[in-house]
SERO-4910 file (N, C-alpha, C, O; in steps of 0.05 Angstrom, whole numbers):
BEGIN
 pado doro    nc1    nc2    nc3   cac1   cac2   cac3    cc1    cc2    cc3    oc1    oc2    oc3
  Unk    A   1651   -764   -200   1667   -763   -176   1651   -753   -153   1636   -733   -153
  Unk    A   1655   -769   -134   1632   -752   -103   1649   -740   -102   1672   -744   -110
  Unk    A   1636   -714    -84   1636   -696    -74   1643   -705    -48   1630   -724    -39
  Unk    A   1670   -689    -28   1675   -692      6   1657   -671      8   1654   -651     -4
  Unk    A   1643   -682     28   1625   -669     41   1643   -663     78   1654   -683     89
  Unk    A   1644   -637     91   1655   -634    114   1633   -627    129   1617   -610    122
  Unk    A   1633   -641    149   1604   -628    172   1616   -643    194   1634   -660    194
  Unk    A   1595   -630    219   1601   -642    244   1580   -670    255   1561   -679    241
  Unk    A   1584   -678    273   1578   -702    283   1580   -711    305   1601   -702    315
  Unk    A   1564   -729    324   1568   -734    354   1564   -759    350   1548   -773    338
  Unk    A   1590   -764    368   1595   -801    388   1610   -799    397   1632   -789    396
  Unk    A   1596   -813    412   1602   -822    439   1607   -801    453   1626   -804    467
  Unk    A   1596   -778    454   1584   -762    467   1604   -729    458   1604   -707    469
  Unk    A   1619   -738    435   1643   -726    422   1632   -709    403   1628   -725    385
  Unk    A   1627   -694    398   1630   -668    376   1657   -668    362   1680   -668    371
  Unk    A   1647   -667    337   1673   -673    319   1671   -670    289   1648   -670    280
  Unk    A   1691   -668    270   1694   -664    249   1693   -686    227   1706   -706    232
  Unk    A   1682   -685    210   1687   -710    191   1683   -701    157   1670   -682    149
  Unk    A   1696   -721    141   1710   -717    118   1690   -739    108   1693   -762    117
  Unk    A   1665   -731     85   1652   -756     82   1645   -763     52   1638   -748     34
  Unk    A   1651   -794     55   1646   -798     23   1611   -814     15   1606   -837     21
  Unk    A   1597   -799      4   1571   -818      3   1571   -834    -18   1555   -827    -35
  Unk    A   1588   -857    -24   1594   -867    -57   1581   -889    -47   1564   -888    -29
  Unk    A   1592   -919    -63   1584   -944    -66   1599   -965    -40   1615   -958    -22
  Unk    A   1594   -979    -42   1621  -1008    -35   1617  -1010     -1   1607   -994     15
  Unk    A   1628  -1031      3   1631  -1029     35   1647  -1000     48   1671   -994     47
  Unk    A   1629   -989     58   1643   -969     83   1668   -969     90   1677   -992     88
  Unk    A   1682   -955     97   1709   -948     99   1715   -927    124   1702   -906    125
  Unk    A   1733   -933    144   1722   -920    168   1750   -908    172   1767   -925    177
  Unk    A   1761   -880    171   1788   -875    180   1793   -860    204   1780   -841    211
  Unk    A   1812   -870    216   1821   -851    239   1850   -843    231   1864   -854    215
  Unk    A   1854   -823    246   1891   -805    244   1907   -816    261   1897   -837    269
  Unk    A   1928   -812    270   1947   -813    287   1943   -791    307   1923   -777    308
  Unk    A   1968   -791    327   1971   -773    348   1975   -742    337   1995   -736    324
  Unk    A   1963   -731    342   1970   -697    345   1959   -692    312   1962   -670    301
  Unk    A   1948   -711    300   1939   -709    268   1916   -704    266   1902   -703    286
  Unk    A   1904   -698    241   1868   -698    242   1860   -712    210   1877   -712    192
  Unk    A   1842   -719    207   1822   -726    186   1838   -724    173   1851   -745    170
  Unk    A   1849   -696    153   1859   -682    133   1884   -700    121   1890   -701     97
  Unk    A   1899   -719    149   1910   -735    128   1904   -751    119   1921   -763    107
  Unk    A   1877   -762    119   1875   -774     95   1856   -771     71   1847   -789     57
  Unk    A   1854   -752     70   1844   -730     46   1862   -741     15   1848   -743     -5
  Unk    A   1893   -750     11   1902   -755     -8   1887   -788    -22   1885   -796    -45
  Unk    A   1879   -800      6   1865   -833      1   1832   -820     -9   1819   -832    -26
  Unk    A   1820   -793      6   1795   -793     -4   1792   -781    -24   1769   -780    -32
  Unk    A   1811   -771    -36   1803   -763    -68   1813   -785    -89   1805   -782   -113
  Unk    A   1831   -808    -82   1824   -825    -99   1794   -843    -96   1787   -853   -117
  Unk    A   1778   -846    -71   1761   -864    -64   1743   -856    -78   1729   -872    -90
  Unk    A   1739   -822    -79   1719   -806    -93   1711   -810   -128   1689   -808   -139
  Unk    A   1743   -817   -140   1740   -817   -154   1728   -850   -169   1722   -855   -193
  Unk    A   1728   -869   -145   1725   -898   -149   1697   -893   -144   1685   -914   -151
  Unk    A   1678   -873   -134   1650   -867   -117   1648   -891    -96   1629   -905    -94
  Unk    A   1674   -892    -77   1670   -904    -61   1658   -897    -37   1655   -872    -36
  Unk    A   1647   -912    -12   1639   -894      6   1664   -889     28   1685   -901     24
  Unk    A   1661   -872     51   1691   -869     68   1675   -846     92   1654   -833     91
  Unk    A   1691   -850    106   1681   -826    127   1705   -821    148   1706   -832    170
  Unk    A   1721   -806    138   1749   -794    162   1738   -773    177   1721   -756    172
  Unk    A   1755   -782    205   1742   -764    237   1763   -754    244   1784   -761    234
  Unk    A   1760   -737    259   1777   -726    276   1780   -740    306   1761   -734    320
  Unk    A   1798   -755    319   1800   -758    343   1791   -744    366   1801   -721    368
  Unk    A   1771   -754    390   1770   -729    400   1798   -722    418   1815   -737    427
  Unk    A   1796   -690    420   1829   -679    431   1850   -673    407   1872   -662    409
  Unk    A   1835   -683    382   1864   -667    363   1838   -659    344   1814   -663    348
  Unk    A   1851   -645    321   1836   -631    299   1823   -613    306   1832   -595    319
  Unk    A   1795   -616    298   1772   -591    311   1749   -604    323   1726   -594    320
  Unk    A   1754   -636    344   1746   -648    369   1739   -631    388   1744   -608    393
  Unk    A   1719   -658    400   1724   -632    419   1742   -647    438   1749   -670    433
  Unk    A   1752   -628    469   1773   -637    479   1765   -672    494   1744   -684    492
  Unk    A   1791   -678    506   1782   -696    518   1776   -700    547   1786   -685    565
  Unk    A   1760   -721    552   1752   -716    592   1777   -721    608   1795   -735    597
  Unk    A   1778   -714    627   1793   -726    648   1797   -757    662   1776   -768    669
  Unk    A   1818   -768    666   1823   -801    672   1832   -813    642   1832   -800    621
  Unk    A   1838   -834    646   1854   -860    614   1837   -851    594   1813   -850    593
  Unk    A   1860   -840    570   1853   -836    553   1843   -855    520   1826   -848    504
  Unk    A   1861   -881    522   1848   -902    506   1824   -916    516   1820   -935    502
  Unk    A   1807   -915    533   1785   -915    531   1763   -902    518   1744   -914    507
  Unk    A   1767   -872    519   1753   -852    501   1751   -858    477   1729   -856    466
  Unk    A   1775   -867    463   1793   -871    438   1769   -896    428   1756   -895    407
  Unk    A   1766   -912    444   1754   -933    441   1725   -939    445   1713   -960    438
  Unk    A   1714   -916    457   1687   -915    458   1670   -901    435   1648   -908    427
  Unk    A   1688   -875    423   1695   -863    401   1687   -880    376   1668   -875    361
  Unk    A   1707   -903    373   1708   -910    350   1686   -941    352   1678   -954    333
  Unk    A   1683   -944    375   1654   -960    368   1636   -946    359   1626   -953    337
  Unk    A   1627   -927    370   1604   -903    363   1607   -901    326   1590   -909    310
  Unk    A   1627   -890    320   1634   -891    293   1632   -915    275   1622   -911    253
  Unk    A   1639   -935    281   1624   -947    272   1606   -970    265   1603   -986    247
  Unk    A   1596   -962    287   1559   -963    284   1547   -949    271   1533   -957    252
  Unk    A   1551   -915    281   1544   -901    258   1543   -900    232   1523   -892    220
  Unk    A   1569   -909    218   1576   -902    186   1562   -933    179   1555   -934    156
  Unk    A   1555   -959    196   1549   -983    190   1510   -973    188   1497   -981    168
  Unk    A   1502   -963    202   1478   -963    203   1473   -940    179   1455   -950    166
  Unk    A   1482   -914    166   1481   -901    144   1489   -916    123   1475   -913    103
  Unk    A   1511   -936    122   1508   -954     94   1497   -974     87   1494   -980     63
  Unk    A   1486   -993    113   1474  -1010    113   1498  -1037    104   1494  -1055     88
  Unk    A   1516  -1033    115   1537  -1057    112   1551  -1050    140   1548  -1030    155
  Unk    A   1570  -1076    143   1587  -1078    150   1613  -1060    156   1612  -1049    134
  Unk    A   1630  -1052    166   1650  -1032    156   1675  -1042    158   1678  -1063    170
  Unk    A   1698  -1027    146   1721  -1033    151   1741  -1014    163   1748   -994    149
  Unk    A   1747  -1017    177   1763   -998    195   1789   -988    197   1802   -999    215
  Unk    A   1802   -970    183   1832   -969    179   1836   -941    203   1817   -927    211
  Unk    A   1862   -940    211   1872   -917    225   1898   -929    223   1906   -952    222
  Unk    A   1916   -895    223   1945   -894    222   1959   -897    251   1945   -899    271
  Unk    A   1976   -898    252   1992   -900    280   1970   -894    311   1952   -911    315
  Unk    A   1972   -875    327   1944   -876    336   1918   -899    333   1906   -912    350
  Unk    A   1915   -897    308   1886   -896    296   1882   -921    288   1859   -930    288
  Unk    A   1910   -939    278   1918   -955    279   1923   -979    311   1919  -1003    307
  Unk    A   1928   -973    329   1918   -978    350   1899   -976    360   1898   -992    378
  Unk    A   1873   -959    359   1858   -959    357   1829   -980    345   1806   -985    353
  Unk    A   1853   -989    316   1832  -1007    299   1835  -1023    316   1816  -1030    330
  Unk    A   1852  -1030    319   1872  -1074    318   1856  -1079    353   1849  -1102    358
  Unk    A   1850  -1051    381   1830  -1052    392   1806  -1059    395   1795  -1070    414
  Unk    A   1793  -1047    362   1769  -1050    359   1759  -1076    348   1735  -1081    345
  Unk    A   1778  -1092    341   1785  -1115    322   1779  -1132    347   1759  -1147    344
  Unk    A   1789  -1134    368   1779  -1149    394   1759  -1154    401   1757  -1175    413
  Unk    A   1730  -1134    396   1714  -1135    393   1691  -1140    365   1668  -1131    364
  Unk    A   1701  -1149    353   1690  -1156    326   1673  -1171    330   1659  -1174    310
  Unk    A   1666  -1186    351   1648  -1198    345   1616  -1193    361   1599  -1210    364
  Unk    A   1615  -1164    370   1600  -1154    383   1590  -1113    366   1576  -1093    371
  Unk    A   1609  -1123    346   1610  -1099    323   1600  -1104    292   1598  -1125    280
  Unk    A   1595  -1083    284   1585  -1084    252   1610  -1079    244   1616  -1055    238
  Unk    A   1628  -1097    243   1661  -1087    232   1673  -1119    210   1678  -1142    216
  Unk    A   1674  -1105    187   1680  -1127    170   1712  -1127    169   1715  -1143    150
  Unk    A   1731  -1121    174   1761  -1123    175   1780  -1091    186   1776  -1069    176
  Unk    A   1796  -1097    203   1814  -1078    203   1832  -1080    186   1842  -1101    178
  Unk    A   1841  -1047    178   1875  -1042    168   1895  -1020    183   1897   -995    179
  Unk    A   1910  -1037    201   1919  -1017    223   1950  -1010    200   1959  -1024    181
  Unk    A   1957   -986    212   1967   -973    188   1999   -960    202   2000   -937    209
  Unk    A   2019   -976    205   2034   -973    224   2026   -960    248   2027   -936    251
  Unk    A   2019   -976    264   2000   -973    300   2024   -977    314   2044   -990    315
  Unk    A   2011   -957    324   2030   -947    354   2024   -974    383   2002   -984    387
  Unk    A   2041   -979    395   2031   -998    419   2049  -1019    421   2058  -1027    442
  Unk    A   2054  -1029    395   2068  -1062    395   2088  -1067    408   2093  -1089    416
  Unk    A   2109  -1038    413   2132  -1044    420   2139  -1020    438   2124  -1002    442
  Unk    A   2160  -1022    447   2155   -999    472   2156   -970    445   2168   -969    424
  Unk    A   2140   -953    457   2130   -935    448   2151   -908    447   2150   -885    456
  Unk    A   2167   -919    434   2187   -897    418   2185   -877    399   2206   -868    390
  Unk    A   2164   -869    390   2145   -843    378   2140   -831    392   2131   -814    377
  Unk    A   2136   -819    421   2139   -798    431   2163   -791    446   2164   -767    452
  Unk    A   2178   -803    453   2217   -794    450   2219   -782    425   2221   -758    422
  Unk    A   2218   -800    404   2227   -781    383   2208   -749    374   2213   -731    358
  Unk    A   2195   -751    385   2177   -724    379   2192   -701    399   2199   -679    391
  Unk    A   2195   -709    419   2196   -691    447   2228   -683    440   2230   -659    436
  Unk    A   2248   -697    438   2277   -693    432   2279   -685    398   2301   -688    387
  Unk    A   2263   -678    387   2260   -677    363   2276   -641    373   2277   -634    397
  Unk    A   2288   -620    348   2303   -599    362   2279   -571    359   2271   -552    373
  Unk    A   2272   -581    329   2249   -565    333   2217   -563    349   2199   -546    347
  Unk    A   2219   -580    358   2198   -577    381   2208   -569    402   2196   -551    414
  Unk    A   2235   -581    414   2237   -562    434   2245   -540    436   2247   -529    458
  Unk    A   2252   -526    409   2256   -499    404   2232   -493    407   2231   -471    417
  Unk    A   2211   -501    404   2187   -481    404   2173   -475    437   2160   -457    447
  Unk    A   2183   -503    447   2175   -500    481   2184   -485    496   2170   -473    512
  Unk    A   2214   -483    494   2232   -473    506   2233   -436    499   2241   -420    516
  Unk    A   2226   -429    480   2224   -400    477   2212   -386    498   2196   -397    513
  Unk    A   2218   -361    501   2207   -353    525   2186   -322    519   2181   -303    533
  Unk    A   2179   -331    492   2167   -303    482   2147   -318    459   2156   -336    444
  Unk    A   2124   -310    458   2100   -324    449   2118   -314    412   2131   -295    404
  Unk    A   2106   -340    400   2109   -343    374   2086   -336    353   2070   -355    354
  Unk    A   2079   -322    340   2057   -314    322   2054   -340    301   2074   -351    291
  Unk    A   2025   -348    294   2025   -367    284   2044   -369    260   2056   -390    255
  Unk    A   2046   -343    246   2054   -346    214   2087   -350    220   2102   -350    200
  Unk    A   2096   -354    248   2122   -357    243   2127   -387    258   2148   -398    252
  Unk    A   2107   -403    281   2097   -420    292   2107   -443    269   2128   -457    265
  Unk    A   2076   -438    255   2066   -455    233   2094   -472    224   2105   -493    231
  Unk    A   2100   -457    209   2130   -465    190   2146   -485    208   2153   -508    200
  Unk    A   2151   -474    233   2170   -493    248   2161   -513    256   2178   -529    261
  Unk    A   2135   -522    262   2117   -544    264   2121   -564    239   2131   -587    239
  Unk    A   2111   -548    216   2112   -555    200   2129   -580    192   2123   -604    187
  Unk    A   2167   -558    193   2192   -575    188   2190   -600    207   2191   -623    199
  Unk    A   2186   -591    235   2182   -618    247   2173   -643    235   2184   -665    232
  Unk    A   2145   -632    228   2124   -667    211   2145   -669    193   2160   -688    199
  Unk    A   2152   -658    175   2170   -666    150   2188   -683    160   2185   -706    151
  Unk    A   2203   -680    173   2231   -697    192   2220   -716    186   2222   -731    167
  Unk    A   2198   -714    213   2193   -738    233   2174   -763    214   2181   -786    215
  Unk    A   2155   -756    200   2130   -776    191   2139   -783    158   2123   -798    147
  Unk    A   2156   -776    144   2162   -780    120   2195   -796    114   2215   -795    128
  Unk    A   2192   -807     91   2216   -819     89   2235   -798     67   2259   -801     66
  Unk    A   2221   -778     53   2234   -764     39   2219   -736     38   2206   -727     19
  Unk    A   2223   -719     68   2218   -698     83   2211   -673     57   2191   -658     58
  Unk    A   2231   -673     37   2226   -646     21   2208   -653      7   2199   -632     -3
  Unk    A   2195   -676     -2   2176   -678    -23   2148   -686     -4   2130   -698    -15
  Unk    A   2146   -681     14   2123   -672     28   2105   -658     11   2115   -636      2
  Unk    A   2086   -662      4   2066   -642     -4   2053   -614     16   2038   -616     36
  Unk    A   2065   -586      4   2058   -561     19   2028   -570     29   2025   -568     54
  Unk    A   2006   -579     15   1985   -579     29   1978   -595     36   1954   -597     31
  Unk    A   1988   -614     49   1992   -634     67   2009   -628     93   2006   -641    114
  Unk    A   2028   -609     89   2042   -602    114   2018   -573    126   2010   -571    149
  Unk    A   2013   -558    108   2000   -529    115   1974   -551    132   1970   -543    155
  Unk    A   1960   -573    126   1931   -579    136   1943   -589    159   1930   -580    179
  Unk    A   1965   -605    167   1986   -614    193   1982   -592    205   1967   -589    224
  Unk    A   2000   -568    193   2000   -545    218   1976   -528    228   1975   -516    249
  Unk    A   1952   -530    204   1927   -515    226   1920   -516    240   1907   -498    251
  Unk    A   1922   -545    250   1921   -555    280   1935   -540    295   1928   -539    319
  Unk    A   1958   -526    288   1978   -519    309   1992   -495    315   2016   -493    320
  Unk    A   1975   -477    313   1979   -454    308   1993   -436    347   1997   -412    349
  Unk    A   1995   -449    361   2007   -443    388   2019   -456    404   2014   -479    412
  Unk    A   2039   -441    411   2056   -456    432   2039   -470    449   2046   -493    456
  Unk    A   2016   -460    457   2004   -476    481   1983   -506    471   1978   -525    486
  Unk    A   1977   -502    451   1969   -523    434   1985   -545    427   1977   -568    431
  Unk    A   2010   -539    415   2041   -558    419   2040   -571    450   2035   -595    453
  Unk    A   2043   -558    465   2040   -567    497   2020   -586    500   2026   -608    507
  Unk    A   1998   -580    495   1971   -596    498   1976   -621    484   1968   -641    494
  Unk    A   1986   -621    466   1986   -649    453   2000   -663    464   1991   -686    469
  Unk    A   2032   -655    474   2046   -664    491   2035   -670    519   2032   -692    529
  Unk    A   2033   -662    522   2013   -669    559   1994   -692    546   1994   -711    561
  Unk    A   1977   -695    523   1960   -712    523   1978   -740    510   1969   -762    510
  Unk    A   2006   -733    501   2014   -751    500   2033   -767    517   2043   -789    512
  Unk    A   2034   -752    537   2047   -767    562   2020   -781    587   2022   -795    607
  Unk    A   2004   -772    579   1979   -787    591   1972   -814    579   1966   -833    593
  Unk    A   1974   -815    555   1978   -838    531   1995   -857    543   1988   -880    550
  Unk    A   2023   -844    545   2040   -868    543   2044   -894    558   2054   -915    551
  Unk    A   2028   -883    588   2033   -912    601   2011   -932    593   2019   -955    598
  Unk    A   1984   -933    583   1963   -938    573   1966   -955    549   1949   -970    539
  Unk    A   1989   -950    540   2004   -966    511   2020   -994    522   2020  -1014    507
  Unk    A   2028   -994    535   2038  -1020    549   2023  -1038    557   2011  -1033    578
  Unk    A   2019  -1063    546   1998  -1081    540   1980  -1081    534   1964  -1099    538
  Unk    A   1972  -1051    514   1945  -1047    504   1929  -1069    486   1905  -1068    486
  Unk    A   1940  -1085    473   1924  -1099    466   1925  -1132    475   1945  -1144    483
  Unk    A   1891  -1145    471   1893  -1172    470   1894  -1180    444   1872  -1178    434
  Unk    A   1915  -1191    425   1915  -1197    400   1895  -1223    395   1881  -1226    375
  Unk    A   1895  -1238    413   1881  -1269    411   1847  -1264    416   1829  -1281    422
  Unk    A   1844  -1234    413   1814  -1240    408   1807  -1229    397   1786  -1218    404
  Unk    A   1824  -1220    360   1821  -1210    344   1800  -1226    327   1810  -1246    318
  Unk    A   1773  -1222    321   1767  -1241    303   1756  -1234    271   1739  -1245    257
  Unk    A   1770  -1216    268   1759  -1208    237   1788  -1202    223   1810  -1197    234
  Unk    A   1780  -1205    199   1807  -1206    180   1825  -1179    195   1816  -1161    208
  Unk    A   1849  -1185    190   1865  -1158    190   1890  -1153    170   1909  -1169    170
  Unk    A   1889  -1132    153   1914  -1120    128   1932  -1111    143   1932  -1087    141
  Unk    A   1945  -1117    155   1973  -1100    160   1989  -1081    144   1997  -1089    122
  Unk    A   1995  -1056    153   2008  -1035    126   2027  -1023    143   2019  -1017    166
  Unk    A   2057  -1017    135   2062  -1007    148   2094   -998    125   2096  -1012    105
  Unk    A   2115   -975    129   2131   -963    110   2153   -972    125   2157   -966    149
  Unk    A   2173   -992    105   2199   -991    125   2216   -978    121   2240   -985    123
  Unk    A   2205   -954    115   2222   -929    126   2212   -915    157   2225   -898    169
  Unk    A   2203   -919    160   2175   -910    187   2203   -900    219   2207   -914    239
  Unk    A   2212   -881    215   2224   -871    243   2198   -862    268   2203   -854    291
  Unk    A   2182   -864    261   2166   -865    291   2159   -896    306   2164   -902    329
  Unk    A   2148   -912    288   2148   -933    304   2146   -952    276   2136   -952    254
  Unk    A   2169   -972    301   2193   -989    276   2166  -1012    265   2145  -1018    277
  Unk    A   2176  -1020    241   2161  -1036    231   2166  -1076    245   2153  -1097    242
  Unk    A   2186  -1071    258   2184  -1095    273   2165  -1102    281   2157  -1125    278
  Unk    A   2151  -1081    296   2130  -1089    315   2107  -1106    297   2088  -1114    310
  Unk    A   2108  -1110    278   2090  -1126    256   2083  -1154    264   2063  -1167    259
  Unk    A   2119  -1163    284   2117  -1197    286   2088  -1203    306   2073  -1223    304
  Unk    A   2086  -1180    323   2070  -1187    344   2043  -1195    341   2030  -1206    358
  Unk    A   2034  -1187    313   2010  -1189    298   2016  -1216    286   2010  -1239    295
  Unk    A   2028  -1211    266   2026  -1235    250   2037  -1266    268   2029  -1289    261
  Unk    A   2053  -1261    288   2054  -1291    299   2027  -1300    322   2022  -1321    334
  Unk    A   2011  -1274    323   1980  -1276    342   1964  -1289    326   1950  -1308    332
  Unk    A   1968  -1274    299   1936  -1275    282   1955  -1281    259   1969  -1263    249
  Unk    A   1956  -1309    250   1981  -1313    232   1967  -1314    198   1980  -1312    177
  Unk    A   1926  -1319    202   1924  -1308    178   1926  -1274    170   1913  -1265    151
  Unk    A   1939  -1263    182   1943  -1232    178   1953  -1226    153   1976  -1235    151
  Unk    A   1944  -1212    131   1959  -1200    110   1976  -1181    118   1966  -1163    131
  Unk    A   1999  -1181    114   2023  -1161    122   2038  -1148     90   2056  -1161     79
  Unk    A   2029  -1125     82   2042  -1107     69   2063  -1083     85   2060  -1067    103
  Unk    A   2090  -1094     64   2114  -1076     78   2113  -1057     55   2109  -1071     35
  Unk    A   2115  -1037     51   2112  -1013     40   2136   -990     40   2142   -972     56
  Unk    A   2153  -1007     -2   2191   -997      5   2191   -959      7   2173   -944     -2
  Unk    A   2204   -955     14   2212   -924     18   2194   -900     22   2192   -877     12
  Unk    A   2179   -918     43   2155   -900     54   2167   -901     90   2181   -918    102
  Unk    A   2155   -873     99   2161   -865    119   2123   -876    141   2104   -891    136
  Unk    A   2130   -863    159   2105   -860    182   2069   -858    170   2050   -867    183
  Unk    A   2068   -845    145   2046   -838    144   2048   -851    112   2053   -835     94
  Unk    A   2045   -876    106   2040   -890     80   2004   -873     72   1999   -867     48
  Unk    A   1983   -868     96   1968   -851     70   1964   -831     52   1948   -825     34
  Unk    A   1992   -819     66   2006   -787     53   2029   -795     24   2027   -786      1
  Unk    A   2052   -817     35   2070   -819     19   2064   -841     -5   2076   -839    -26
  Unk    A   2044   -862      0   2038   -874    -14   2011   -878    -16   2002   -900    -10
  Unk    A   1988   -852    -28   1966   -860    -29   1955   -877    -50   1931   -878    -51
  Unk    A   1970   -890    -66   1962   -900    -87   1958   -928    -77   1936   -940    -77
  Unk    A   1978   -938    -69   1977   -963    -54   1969   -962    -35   1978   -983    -26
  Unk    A   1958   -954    -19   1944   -950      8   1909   -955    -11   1894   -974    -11
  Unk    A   1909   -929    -25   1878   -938    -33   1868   -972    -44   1848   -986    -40
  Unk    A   1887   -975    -56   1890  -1002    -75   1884  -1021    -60   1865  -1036    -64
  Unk    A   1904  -1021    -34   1902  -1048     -8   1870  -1039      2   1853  -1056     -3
  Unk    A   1860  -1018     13   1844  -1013     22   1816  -1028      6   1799  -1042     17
  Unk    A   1819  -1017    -30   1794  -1016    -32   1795  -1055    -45   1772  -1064    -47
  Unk    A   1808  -1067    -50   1812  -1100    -49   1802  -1110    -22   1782  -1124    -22
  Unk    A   1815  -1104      1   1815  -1115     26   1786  -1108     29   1771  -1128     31
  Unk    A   1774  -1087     30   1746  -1084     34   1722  -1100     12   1702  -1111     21
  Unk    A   1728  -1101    -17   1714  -1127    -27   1728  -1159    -34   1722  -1174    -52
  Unk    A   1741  -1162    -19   1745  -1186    -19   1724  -1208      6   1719  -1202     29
  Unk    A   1718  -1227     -5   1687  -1240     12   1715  -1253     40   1735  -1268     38
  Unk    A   1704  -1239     61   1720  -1249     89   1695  -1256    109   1673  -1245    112
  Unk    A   1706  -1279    120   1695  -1294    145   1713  -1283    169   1736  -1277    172
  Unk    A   1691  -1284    183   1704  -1284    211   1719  -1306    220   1727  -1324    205
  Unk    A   1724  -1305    252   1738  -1321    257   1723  -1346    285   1708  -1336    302
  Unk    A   1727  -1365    286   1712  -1381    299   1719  -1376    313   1711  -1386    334
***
């Protein structure tokens, strides 16, 4: 079984955290969602580990233990980021890579997928991505009761009592069956979040986001395979938004994924790894 190796790393001019697998097989490239870090997908890298696959999860810069982000449009960063990445993880394995990210991260790929043909990128798997449709994942976060219980207080919160109520939030919001959340999966959610003013920050960086999501992508110049994954249980962003892919890029593999919520690499890592590590050796051409 490899060993996760945690250390830091620079691109694109980003200082940042990463979760790394030095195993076999085509490269495997993950990004998180909004206000998330690396850590969720820690349940996909201990199965990969155990396949001695290779993998390398980042931290976005501006969430996890990134560093912050610059001033002006923020999906650009996002995007300069994850070219940097991978190039990087392509030039350490000496292949091609494949690029999955969750909601965020997931937007992010199906981005980077536009450019495929100016990248060392052998297929995206955007992983219920944020963008497709008007962007109803940060309403539901903001009107969510426990977040705005936590804004609205008028007396600073100590983390150890913080934490917890953060916590319940992710449970709600990213899962289809909130109590069977795994504790250390919600505890690695909340170390990110240990202050009211940190809660704030994410919010501010997600209202900088939002207008930047409205026509974010060109789908028609996707040219490398793409897996579609997404839980139709998913209350952050509906799984409809799937048509917009698959009637663009209609060879698209589309996995619906039953009684999974927002984060299929938390609730369903079994099948997440499975799609992942198929889609990455299966022999794919580009696209003319």
């Amino acid at each position: 079984m490899q060993p996760l190796i945690e250390h830091r790393v620079e691109l694109a001019g980003f200082s940042t955290r990463a979760l790394e697998l030095e195993g076999d097989g085509p490269p495997l490239l993950l990004l998180h969602g909004f206000a998330d870090s690396a850590d969720t997908w820690r349940r996909v890298l201990d199965r990969l580990a155990r396949q001695d696959r290779r993998a390398l999860a980042l931290d976005l810069p501006g969430f996890g233990a990134a560093d912050r982000l610059t001033p002006g449009p923020v999906l650009p960063q996002w995007d300069a980021f994850a070219r940097a990445a991978i190039e990087h993880l392509a030039d350490e394995a000496g292949a091609e890579v494949v690029l999955s990210g969750n909601s965020l991260g997931g937007c992010i790929s199906l981005r980077a997928g536009e450019h495929a043909h100016e990248l060392p990128l052998k297929g995206v798997v955007p992983v219920a991505p944020a963008g497709l449709d008007m962007p109803a994942w940060f309403a539901v976060i903001e009107r969510d009761p426990l977040v705005r219980f936590v804004l609205s207080t008028p007396v600073p919160l100590p983390s150890r009592v913080l934490r917890p109520i953060v916590g319940e939030a992710y449970r709600q919001l990213a899962f289809a069956q909130p109590r069977k959340a795994a504790g250390e999966v919600v505890r690695a959610f909340t170390e990110h979040h240990r202050t009211k003013e940190s809660v704030q920050s994410f919010l501010d960086t997600g209202r900088r986001l939002l207008p930047e999501l409205n026509g974010c992508f060109a789908l028609d110049q996707v040219t490398c395979p793409v897996l579609l994954v997404w839980g139709d249980r998913d209350r952050m962003v509906t799984h409809r938004g799937a048509r917009h892919v698959v009637e663009a890029l209609p060879e698209t593999t589309y996995e619906l994924l039953e009684g999974v919520g927002h984060c299929p690499q938390v609730e369903a890592a079994d099948r997440v790894t499975r799609l992942l590590t198929e889609f990455a050796a299966a022999p794919q051409q580009r696209a003319a």
